[in-house]
mmCIF file of the N, C-alpha and C atoms, coordinates in Angstrom:
data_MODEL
# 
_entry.id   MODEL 
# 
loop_
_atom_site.group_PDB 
_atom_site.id 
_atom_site.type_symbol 
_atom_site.label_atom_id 
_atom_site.label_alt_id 
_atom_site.label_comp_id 
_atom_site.label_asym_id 
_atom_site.label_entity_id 
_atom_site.label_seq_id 
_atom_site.pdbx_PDB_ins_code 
_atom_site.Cartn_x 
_atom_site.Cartn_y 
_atom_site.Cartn_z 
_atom_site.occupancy 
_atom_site.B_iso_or_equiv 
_atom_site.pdbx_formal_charge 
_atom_site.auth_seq_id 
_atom_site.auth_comp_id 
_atom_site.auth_asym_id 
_atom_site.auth_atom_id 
_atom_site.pdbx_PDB_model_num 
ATOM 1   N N  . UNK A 1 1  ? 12.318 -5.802 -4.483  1.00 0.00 ? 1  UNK A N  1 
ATOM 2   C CA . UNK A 1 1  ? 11.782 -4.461 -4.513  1.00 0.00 ? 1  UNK A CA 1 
ATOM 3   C C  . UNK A 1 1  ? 11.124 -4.229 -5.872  1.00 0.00 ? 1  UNK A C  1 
ATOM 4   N N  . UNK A 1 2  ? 9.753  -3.328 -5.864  1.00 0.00 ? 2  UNK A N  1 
ATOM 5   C CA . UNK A 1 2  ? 8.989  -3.190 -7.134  1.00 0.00 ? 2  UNK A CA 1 
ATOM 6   C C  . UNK A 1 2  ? 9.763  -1.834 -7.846  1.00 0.00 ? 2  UNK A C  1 
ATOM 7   N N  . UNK A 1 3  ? 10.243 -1.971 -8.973  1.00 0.00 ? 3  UNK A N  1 
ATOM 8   C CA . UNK A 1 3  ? 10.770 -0.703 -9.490  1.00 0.00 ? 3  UNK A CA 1 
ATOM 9   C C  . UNK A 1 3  ? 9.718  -0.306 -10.820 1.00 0.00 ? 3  UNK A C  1 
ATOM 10  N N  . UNK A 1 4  ? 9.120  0.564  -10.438 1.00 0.00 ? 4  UNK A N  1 
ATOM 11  C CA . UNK A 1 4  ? 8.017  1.626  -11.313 1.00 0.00 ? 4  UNK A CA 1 
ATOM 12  C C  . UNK A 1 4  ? 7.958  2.704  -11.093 1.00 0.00 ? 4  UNK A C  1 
ATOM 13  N N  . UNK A 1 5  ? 7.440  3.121  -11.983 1.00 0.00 ? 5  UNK A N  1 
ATOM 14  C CA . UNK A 1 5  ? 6.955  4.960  -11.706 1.00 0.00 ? 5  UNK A CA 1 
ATOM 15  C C  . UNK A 1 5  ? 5.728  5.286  -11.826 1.00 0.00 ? 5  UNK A C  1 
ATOM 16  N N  . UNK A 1 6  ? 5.022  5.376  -10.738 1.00 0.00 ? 6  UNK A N  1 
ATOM 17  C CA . UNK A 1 6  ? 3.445  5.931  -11.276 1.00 0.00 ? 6  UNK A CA 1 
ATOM 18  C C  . UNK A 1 6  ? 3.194  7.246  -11.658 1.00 0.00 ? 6  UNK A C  1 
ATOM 19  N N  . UNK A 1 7  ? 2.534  7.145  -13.167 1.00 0.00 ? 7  UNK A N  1 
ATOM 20  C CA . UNK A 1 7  ? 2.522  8.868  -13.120 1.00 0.00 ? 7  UNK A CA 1 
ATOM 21  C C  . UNK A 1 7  ? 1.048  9.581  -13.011 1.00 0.00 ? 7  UNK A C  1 
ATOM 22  N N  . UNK A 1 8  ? 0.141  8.801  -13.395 1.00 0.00 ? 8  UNK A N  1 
ATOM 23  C CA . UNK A 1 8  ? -1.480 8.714  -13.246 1.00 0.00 ? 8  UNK A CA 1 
ATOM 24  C C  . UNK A 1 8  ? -2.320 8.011  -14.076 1.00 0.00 ? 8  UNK A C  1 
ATOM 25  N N  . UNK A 1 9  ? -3.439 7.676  -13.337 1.00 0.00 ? 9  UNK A N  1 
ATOM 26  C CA . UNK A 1 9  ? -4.623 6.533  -14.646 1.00 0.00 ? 9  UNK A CA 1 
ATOM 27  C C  . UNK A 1 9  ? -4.334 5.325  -13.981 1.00 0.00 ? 9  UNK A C  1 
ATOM 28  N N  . UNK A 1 10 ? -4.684 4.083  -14.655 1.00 0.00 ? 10 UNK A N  1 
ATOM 29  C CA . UNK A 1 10 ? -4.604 3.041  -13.944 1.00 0.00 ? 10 UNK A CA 1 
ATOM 30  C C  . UNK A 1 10 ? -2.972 2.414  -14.006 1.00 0.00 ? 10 UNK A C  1 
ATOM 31  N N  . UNK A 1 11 ? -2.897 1.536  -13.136 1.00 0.00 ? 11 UNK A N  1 
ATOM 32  C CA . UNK A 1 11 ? -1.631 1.096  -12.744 1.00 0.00 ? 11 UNK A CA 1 
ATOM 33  C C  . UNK A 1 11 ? -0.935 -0.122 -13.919 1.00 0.00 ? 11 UNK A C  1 
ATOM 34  N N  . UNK A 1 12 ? -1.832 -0.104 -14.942 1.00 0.00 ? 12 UNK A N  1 
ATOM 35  C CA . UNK A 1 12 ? -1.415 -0.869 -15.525 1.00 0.00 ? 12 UNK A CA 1 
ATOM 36  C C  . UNK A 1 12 ? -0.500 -0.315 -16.602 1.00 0.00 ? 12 UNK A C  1 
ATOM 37  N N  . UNK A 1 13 ? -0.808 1.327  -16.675 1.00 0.00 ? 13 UNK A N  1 
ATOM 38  C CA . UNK A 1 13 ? -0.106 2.090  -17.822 1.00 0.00 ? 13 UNK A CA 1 
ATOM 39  C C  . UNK A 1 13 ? 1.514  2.178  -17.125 1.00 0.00 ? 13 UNK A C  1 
ATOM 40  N N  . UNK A 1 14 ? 1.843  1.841  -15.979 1.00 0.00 ? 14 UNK A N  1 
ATOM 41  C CA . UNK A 1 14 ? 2.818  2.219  -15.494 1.00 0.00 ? 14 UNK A CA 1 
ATOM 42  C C  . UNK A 1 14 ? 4.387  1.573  -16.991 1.00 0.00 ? 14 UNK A C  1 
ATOM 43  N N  . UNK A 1 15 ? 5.294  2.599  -16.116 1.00 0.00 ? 15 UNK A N  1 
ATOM 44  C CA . UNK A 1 15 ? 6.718  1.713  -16.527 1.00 0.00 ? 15 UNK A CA 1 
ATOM 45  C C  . UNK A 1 15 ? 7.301  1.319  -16.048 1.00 0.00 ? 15 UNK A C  1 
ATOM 46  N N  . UNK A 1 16 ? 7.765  0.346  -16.447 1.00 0.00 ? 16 UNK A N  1 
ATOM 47  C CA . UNK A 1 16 ? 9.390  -0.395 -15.630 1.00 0.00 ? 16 UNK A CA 1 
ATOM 48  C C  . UNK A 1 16 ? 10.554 0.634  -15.612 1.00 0.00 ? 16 UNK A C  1 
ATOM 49  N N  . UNK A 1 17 ? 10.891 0.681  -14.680 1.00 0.00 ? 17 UNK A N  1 
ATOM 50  C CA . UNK A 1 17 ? 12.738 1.528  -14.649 1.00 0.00 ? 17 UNK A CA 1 
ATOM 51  C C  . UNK A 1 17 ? 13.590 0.947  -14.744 1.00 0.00 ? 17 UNK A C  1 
ATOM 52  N N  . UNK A 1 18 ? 14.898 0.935  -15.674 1.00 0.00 ? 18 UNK A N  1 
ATOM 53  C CA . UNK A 1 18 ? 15.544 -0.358 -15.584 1.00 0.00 ? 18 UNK A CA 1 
ATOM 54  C C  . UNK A 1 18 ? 16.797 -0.274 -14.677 1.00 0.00 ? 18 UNK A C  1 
ATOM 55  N N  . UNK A 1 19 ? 17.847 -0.932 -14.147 1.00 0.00 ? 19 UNK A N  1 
ATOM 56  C CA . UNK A 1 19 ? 18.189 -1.103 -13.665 1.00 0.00 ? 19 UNK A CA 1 
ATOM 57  C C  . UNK A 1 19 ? 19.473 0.388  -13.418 1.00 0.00 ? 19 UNK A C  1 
ATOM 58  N N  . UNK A 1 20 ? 19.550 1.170  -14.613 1.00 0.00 ? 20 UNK A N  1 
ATOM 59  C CA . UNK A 1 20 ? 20.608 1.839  -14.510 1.00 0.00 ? 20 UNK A CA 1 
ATOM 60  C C  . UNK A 1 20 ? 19.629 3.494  -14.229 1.00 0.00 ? 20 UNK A C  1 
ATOM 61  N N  . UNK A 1 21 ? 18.190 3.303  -14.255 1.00 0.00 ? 21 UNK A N  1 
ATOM 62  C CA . UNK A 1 21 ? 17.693 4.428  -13.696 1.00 0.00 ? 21 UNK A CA 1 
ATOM 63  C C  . UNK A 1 21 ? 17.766 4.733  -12.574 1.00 0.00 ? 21 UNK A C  1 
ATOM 64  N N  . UNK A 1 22 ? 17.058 6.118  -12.026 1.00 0.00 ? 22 UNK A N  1 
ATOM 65  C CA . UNK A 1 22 ? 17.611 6.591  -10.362 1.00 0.00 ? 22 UNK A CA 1 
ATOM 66  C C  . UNK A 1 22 ? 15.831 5.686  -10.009 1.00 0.00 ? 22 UNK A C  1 
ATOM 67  N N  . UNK A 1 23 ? 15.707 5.605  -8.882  1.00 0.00 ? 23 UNK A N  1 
ATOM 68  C CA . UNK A 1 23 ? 14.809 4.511  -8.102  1.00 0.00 ? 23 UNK A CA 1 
ATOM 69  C C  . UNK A 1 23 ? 13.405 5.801  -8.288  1.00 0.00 ? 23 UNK A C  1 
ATOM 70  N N  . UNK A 1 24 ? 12.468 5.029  -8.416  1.00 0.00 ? 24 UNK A N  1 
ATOM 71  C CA . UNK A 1 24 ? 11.380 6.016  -8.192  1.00 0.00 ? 24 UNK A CA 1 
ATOM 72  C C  . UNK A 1 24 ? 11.087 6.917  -7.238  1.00 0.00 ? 24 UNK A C  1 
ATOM 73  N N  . UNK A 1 25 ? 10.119 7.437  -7.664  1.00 0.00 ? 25 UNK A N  1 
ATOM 74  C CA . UNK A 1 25 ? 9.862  8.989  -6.495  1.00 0.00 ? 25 UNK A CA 1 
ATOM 75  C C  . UNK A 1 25 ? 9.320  8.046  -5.307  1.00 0.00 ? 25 UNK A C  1 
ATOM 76  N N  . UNK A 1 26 ? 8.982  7.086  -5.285  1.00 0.00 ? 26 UNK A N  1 
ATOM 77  C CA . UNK A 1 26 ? 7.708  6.090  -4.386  1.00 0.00 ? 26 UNK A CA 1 
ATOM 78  C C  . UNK A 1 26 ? 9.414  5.520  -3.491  1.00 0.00 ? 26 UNK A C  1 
ATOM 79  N N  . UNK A 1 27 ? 10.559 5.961  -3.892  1.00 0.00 ? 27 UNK A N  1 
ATOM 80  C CA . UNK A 1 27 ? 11.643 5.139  -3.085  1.00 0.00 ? 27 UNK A CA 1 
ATOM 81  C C  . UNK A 1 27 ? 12.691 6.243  -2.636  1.00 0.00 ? 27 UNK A C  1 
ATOM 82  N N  . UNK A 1 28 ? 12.218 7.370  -2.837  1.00 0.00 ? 28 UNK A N  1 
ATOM 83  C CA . UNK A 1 28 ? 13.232 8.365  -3.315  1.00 0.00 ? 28 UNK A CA 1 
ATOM 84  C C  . UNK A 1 28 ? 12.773 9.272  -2.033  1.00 0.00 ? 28 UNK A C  1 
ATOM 85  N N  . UNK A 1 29 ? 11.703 9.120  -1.328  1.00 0.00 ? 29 UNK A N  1 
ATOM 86  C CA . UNK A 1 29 ? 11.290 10.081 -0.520  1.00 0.00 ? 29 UNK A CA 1 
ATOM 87  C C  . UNK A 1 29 ? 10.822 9.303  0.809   1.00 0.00 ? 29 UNK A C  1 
ATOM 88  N N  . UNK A 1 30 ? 10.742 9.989  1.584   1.00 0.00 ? 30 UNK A N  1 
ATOM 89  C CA . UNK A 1 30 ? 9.777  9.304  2.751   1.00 0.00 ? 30 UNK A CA 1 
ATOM 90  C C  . UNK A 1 30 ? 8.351  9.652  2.759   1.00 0.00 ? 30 UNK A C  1 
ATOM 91  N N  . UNK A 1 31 ? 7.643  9.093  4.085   1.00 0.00 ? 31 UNK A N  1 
ATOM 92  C CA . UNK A 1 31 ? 6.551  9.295  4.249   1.00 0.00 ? 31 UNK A CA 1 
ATOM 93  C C  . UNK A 1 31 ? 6.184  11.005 4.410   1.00 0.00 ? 31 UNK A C  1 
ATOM 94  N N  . UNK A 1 32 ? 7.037  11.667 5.252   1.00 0.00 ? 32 UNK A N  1 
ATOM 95  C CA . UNK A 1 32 ? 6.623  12.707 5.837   1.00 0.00 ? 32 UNK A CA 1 
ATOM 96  C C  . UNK A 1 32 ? 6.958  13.956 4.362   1.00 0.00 ? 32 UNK A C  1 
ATOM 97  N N  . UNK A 1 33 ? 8.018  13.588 3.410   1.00 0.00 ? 33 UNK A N  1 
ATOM 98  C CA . UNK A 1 33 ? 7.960  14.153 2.655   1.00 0.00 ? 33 UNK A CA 1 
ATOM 99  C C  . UNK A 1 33 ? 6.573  14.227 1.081   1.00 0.00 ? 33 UNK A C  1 
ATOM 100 N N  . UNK A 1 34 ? 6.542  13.191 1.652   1.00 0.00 ? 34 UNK A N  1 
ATOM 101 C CA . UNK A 1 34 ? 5.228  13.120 0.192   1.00 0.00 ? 34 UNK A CA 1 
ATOM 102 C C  . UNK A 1 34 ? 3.915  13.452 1.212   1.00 0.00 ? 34 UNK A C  1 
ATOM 103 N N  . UNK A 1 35 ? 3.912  13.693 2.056   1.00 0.00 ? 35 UNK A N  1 
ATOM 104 C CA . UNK A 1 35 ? 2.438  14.320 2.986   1.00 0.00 ? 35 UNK A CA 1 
ATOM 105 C C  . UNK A 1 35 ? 3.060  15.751 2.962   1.00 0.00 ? 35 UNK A C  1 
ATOM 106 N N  . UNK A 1 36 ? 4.105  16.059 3.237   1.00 0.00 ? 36 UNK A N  1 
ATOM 107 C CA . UNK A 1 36 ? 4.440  17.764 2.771   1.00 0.00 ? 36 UNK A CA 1 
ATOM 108 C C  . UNK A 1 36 ? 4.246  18.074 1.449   1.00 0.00 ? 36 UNK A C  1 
ATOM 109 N N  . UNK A 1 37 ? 4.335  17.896 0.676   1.00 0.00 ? 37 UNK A N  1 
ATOM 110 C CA . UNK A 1 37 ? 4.111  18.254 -1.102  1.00 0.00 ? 37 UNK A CA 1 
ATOM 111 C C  . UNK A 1 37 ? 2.918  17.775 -0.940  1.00 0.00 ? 37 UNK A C  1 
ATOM 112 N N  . UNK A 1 38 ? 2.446  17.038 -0.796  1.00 0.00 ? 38 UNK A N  1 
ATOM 113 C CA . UNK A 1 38 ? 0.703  16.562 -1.223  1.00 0.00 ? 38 UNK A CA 1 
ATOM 114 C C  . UNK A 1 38 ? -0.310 17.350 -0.420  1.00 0.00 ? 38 UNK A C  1 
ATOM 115 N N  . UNK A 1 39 ? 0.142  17.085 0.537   1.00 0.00 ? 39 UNK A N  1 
ATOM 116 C CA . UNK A 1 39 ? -1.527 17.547 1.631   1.00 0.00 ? 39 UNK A CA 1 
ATOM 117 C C  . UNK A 1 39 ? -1.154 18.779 2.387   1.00 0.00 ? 39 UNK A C  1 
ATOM 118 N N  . UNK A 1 40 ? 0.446  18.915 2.148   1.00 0.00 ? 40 UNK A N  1 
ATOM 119 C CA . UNK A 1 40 ? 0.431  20.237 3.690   1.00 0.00 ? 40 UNK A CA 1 
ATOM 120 C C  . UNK A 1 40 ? 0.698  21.590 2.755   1.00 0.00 ? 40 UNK A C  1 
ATOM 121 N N  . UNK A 1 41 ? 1.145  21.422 1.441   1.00 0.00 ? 41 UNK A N  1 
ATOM 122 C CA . UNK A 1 41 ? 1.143  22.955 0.815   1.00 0.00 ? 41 UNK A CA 1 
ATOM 123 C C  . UNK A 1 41 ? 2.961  22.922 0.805   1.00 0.00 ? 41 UNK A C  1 
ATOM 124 N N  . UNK A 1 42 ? 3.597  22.055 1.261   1.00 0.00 ? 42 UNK A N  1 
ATOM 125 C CA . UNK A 1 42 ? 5.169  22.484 1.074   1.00 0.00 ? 42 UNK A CA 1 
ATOM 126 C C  . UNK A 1 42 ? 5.667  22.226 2.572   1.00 0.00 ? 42 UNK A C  1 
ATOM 127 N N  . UNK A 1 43 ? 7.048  21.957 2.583   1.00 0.00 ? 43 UNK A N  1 
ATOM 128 C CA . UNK A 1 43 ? 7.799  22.137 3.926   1.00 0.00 ? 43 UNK A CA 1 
ATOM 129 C C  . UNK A 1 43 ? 6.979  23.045 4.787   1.00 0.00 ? 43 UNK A C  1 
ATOM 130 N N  . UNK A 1 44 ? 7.441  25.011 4.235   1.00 0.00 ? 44 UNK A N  1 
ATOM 131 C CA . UNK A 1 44 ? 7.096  25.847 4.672   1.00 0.00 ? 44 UNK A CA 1 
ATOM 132 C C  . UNK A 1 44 ? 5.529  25.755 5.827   1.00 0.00 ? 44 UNK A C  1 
ATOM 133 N N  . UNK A 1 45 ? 4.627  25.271 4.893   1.00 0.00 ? 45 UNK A N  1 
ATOM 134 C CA . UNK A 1 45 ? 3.155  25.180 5.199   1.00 0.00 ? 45 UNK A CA 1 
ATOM 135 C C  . UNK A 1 45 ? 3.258  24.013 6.850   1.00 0.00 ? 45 UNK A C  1 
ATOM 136 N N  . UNK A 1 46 ? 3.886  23.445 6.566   1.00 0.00 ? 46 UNK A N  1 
ATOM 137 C CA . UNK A 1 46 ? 4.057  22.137 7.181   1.00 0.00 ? 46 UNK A CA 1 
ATOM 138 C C  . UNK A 1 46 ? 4.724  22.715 8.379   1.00 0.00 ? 46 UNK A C  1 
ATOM 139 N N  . UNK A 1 47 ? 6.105  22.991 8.181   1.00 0.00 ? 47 UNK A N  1 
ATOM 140 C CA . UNK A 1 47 ? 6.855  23.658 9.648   1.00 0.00 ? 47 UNK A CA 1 
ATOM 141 C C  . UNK A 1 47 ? 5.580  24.490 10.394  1.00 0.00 ? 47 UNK A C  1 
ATOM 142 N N  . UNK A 1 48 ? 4.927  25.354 9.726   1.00 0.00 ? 48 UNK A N  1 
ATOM 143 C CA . UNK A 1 48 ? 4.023  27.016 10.204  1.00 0.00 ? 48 UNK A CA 1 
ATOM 144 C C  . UNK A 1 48 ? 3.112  25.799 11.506  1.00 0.00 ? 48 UNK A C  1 
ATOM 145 N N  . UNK A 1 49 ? 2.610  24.989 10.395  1.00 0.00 ? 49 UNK A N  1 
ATOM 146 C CA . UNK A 1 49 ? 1.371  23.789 11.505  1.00 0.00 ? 49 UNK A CA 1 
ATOM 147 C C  . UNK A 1 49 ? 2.180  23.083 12.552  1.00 0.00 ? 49 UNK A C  1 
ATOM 148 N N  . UNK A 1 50 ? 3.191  22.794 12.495  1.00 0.00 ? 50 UNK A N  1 
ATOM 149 C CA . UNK A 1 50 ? 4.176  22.255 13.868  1.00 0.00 ? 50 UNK A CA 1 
ATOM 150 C C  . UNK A 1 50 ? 4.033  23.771 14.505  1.00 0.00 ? 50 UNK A C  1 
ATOM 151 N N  . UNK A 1 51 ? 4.663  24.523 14.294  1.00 0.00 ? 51 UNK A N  1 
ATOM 152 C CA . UNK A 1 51 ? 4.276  25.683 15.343  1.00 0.00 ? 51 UNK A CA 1 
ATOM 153 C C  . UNK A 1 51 ? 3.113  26.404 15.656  1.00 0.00 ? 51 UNK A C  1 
ATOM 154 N N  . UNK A 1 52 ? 2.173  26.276 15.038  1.00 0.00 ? 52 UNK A N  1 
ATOM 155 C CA . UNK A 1 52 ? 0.753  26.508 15.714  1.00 0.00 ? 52 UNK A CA 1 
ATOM 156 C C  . UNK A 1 52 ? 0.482  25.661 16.748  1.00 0.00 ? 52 UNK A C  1 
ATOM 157 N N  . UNK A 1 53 ? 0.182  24.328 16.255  1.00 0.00 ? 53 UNK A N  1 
ATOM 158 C CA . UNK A 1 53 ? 0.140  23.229 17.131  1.00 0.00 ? 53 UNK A CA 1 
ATOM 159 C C  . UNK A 1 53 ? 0.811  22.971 18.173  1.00 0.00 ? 53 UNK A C  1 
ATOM 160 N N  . UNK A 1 54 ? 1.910  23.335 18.503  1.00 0.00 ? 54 UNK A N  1 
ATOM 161 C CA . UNK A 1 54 ? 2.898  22.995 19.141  1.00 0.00 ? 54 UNK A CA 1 
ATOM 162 C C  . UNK A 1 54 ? 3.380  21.656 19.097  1.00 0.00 ? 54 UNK A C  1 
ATOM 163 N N  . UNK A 1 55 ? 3.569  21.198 18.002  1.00 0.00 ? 55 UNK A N  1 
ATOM 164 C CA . UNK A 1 55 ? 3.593  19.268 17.994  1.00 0.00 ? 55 UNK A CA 1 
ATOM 165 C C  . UNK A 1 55 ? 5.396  19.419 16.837  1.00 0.00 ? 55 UNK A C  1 
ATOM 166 N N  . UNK A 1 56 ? 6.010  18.329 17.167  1.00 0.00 ? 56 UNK A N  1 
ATOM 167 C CA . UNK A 1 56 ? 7.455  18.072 16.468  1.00 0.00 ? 56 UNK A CA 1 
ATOM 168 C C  . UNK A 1 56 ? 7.573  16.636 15.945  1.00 0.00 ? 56 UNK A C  1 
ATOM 169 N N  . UNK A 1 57 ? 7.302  16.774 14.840  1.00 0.00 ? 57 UNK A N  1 
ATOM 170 C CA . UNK A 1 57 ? 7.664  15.546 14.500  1.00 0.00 ? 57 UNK A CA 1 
ATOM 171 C C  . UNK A 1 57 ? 9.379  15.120 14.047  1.00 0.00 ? 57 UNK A C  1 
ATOM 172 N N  . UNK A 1 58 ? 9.811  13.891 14.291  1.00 0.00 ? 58 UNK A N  1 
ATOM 173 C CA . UNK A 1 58 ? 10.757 12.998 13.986  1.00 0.00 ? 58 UNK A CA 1 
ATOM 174 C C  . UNK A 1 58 ? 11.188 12.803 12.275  1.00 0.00 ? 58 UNK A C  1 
# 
């Protein structure tokens, strides 16, 4: 497993985490949670579009 933290700029500025840190945000979350904070505006924003839509995700 790759243990880093990206924080922005190129990937080369990144850091290593060492072994007694908590795992990165990139391991720490799922998919559906980093598309809620990024693209949907929050949980909140996110639940409102499942119920417009009528669609449920897993």
């Amino acid at each position: 497993m790759y243990r880093f933290e990206y924080i922005s700029g190129a990937l080369e500025n990144s850091f290593r985490l060492s072994k007694e840190e908590e795992p990165a945000i990139l391991y720490r979350q799922g998919i559906k949670q980093h598309v809620c904070e990024i693209l949907e505006g929050g949980e909140e924003a996110f639940e409102k579009r499942e119920k417009k839509y009528g669609f449920r995700t897993t």
